[in-house]
N, C-alpha and C positions, 0 to 999 in steps of 0.2 A: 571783559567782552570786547570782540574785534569792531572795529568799523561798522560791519554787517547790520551785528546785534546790534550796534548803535543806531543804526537807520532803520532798524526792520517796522514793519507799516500795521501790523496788528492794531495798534491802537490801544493797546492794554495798559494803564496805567501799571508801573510800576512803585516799588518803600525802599528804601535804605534807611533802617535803624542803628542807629549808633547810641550802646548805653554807655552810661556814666555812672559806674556804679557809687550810690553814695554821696553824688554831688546833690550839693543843699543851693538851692535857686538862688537865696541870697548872696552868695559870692559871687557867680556870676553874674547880677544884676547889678550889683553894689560899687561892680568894677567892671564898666564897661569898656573905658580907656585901656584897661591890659589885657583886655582879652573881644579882641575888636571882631573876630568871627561869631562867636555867641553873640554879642549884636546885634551883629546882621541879620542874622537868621530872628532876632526877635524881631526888630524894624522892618524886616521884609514879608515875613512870615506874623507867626504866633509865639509867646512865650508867656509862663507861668508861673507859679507857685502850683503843686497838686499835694494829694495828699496820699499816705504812703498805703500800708493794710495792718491790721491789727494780725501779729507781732511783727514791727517794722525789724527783720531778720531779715540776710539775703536769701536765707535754704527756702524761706516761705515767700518772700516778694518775687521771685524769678520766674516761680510755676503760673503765681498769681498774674501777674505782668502779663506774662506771654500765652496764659487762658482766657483770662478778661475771667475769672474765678477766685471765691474765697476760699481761704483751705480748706474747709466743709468739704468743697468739690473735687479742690486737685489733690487732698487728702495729709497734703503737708504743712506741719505746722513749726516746724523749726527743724536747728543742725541736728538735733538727737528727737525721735519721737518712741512713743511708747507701742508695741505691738498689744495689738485687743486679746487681753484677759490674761494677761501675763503680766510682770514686772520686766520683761526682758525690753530691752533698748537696743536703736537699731540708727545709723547714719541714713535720713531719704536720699536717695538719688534719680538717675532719670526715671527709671520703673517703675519708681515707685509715686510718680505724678500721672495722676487717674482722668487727669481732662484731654482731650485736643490740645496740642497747643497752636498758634497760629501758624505754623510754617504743617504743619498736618491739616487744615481746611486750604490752605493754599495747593498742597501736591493733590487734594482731595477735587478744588477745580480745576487740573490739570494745569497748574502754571510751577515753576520750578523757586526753589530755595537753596539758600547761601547761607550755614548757621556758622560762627565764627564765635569760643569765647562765654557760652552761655552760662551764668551757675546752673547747677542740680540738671547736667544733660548727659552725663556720664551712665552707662558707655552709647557712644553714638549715634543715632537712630539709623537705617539705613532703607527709610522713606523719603530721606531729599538727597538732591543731587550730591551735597558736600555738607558735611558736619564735623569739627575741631571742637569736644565736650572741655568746659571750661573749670571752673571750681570745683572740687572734688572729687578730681580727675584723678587715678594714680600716678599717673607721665604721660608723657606724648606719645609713647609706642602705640599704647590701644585706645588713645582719646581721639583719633583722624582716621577720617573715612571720604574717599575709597585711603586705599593704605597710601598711594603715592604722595597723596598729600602731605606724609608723615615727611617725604624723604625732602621738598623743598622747605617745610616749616624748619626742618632741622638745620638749614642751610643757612637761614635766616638765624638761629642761634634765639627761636622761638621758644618760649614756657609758657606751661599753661599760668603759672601764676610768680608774682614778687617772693622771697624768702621772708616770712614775717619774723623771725627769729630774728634775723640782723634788725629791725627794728625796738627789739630789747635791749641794744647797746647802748649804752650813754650818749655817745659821739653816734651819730646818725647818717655820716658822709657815705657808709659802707650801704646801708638800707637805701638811702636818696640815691646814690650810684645803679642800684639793683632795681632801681623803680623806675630809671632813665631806661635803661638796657631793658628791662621790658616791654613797657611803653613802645620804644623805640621798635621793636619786634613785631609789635602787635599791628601796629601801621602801617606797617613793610606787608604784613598779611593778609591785611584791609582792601588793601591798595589793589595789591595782585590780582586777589579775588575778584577785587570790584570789578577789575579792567577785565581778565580772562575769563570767569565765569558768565554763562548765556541765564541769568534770574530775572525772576519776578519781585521776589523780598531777597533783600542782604538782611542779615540779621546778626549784629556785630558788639564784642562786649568790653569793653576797658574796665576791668576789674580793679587795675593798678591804683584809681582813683580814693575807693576806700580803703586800701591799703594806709597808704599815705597821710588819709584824712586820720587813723587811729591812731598815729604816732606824731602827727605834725598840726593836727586842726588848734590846739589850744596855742602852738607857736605863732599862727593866723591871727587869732580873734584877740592874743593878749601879750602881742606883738615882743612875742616870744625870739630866742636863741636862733630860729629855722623858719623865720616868717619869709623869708627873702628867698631861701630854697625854695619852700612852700608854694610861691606865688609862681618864681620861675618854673618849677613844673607844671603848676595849673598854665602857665603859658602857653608852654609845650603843645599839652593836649587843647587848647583852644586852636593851636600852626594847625594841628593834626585833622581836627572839626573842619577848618577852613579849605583845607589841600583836598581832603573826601569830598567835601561839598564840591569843589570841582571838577570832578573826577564824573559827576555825576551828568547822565543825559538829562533831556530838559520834563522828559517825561516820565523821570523820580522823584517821586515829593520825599522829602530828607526827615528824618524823626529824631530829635537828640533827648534821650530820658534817663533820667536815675531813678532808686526804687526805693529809696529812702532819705533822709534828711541828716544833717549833721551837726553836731553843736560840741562844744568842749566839756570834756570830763574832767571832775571833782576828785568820787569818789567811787569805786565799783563797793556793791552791795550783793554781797553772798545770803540770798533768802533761806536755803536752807538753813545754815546755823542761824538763821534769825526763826525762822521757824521752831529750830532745834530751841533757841534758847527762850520761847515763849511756852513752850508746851503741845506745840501744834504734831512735833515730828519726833522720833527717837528711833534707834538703830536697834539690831538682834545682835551685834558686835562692837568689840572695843574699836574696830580697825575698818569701819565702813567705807567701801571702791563703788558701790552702783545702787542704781533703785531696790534691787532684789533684796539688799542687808536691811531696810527699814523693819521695823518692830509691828508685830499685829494692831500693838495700839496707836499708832500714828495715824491721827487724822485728816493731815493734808502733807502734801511736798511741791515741788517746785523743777522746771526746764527753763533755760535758757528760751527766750529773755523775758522773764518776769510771766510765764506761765505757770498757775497753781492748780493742781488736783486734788479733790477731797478721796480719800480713801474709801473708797465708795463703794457697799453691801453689792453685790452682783456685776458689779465692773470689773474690781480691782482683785484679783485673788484672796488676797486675806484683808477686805474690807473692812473696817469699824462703824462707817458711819450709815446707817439706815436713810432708804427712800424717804420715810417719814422726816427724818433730820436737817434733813440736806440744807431744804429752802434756812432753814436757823442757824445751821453750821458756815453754809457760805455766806453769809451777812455779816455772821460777827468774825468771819475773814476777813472778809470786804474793809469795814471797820476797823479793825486793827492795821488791814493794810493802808487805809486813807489818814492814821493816825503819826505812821512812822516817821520820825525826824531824822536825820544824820547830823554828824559829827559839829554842822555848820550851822544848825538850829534849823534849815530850810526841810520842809517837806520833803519826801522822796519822792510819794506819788501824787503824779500829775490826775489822774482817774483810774477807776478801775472799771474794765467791760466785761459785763457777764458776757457767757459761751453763747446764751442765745441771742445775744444782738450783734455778735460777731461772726458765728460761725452757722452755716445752714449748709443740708447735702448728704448724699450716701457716704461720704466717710466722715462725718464729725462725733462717731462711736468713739474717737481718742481727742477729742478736742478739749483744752483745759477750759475748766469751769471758770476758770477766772482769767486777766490778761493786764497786768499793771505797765501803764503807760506813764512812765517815767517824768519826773520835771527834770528841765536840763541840768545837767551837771550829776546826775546818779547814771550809774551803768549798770544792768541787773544781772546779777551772775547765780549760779545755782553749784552743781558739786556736789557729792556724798561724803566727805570728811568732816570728821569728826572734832576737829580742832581748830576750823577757822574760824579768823575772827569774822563779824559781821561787815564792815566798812574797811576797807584797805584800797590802798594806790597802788600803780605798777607803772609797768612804761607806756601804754596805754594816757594818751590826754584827749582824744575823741571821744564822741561816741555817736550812733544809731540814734534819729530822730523820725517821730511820725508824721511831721512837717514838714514843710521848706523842702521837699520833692520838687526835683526840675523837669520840666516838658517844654521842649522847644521843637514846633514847626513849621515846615518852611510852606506855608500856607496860610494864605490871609484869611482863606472862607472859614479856618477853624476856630472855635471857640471855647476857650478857658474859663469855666466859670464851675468852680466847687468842684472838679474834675480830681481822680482819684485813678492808680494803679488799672485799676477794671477796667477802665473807659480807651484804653491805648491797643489793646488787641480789637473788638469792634470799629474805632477808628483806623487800623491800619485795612481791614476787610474794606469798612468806605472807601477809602483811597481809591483800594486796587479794582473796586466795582465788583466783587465776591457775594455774591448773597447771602445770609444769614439770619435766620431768625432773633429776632432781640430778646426775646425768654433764653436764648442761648447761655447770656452772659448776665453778671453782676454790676455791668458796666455797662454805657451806652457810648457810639459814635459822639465825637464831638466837632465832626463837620458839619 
């Protein structure tokens, strides 16, 4: 924005949101000396611990975040969900998220938005002023709207996301390289925006952060090969945090959040074949690729991450298990899942949450009956092959936690207390002096 906008006299409180995907509050608390901008914004403002949404996923935390809604309502529940009354499987994307989300109540009270970077926005709404769809995007050609946008992000040597591939290399210098140079992009885009665009909400995503945390967190916490890279990019993005916040008029209150928590990975946990290998699941083929190959007799299966379905008489196509069944069949799921050890003797599951105290809404016809929330150090993976093992490693040493979610604002009147995912779209409406009904959301203002 010019000058102008800089002074203009309305008096409308303005947000810049800056996520962090992935970042766990611990790190940045724990180390305030290296990363002196997050600080700030705690000492001057407000800062947290929050807590994430049942399945702490980013396909599902991003809809939820920016609706102030549980998947129930924005209809998605993870990277792969199930279409109603079929076995067919389908990647959510922007369309297929059934709420408002906050930048659609803001163009709604006629004040303008800046979306930059968001997961599951793909392909680009074109209700706000400017939108660059972020994670699961196919490229930048049809992820930027209006089109010109495309031609300086390109300029910039912009992507929507890190190559997580180079991160399965041993040597890591190639992936930390590709995680600079995005970052680095992302900022340059930030920036622009911030300054040239006439908004009300910036709404802005650093993806690169979980990236990072998947392949580098366990070099962090167990002062690993790549702690020293590690830290030096979480630096980075604190320079980055610190130069935005500058950037800003006095009458933008600043938002820094991530949508999930992070801790180091053990061991990933393939539940189907654990399934398979209890009796719970069996295939129609030697050579099972999808949901579809399961067997009529299979009474439960499994999605990313750690969502389980019973096979269930007028849901599921070829159901086994009866209405009657169900409350007895998912019990002694429950149970066997609250029983499971790994390799290490420690427990897998941290808890397990029935559907109905997680999920409520017109779309929770596909919501998993069950939601196993991990203890640190498991990672819950699912798959339809036929021959894995149950517990293996990879290059993978993070992982996805429903704690230690960060919220940082630059506002002393707000308040952190048991605050959750749900409660950051309602509070950005407070902000901006938006009205809204509070049956609206899942969530409440935390000003």
């Amino acid at each position: 924005m010019g000058l102008f906008d800089r002074l203009r006299g309305d008096g409308a409180p303005r947000v810049a949101f800056i996520g962090v995907d992935g970042v766990p509050y611990s790190l940045l608390s724990e180390n305030e000396d290296l990363f002196p901008n997050f600080a700030a914004l705690a000492d001057e403002g407000t800062a947290g611990e929050i807590s994430s949404i049942v399945p702490p996923e980013s396909s599902a935390c991003w809809p939820s975040l920016t609706t102030g809604m549980n998947p129930g309502e924005t209809g998605v529940y993870g990277f792969q969900d199930r279409e109603v009354g079929t076995y067919d499987t389908y990647v959510p994307m922007g369309r297929e998220v059934q709420a408002d989300r906050v930048w659609d109540r803001i163009q709604e009270a006629g004040r303008q938005a800046t979306v930059m970077n968001v997961p599951v926005t793909f392909p680009p709404q074109r209700n706000v002023q400017r939108m660059v769809s972020g994670f699961l995007s196919p490229g930048l050609d049809k992820a930027a709207y209006p089109d010109d946008v495309r031609d300086h992000l390109e300029s910039l040597d912009y992507r929507i996301d890190v190559n997580p591939k180079l991160g399965h290399q041993e040597d890591k210098a190639e992936f930390i390289e590709d995680a600079h140079a995005t970052v680095d992009a992302r900022f340059e885009a930030f920036k622009h925006y911030i300054e040239e665009d006439d908004w009300d909400l910036f709404f802005g995503v650093f993806m690169t952060t979980d990236r990072v945390n998947h392949f580098l967190f366990k070099d962090y916490e167990h002062d690993g090969d790549y702690k020293d890279e590690f830290l030096e990019f979480y630096q980075k993005i604190d320079d980055y945090i610190g130069r935005l916040r500058e950037l800003l008029p006095e009458d933008v209150t600043m938002i820094v959040a991530s949508d999930h928590g992070f801790t180091s990975l053990d061991y990933e946990v393939h539940f189907n074949a654990w399934l398979q290998e209890e009796g719970w699941l069996s295939f129609n083929t030697d050579s099972p690729e999808e949901l579809g190959d399961i067997a009529d007799d299979t009474t439960a299966y499994s999605f990313i991450p750690g969502r389980f379905y019973l096979n269930l008489e007028g849901r599921e196509p070829r159901g086994s298990v009866s209405e009657e069944e169900y409350d007895e069949v998912r019990d002694q799921l429950k149970a066997d899942l609250e029983a499971l050890e790994g390799p290490n003797g420690n427990k897998v599951v941290d808890r397990v949450v029935e559907k109905e105290a997680a999920f409520r809404g017109d779309h929770d016809d596909i919501a998993p009956d069950l939601v196993v929330i991990p203890n640190n150090g498991f990672d819950l993976k699912s798959g339809f092959k036929a021959d894995s093992d149950i517990f293996t490693t990879g290059p993978r040493n993070g992982m996805h936690s429903f704690d230690n979610t960060s919220l940082y604002v630059d506002d002393a009147d707000v308040t952190i207390d048991d605050a959750d995912l749900f409660d950051i779209t309602p509070t950005i409406l407070e902000l901006m002096d938006i009205e809204y009904s509070r049956g609206d959301f899942d969530g409440a203002s935390l000003v």
